[in-house]
C-alpha positions, -999 to +999 in steps of 0.1 A: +685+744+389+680+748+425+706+748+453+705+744+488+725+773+505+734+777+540+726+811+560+760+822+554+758+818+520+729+838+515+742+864+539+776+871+513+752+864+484+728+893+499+763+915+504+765+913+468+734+923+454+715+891+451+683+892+447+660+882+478+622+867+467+601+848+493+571+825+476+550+825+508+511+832+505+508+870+509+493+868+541+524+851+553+546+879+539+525+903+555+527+892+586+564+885+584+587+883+561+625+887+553+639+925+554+650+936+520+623+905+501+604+908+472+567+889+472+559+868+444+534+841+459+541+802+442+509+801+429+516+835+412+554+826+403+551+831+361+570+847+333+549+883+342+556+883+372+597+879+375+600+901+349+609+926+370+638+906+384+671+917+372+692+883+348+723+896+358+721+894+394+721+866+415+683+851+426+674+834+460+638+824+468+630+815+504+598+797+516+595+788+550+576+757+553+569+753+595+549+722+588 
């Protein structure tokens, strides 16, 4: 389920070895993106694609929606 962090948060959680994914279009990531973030576009968010993504380790997924 998802859950609204605060910057903090994330920061301790990132301390920890959480996992950091951004869903922006890859273009976006290009251009800029979080240091340390893994790309997995929403509209390529499946099964094969996290299955890279470590179960035992927390997950946060950042989009940045500027509209």
């Amino acid at each position: 389920m998802p859950t609204p962090i605060e910057r903090v948060h994330v920061q301790k959680l990132l301390e920890e070895g959480a996992q950091l994914i951004e869903v922006l279009p890859a273009k976006e990531y290009e251009d800029e993106h979080l240091p340390g973030a893994m790309s997995i576009p929403l509209e390529q968010l499946t099964q094969q694609t996290t299955a890279a993504l470590q179960r035992d380790r927390p997950l946060i997924v950042y989009c940045y929606d500027y509209q």
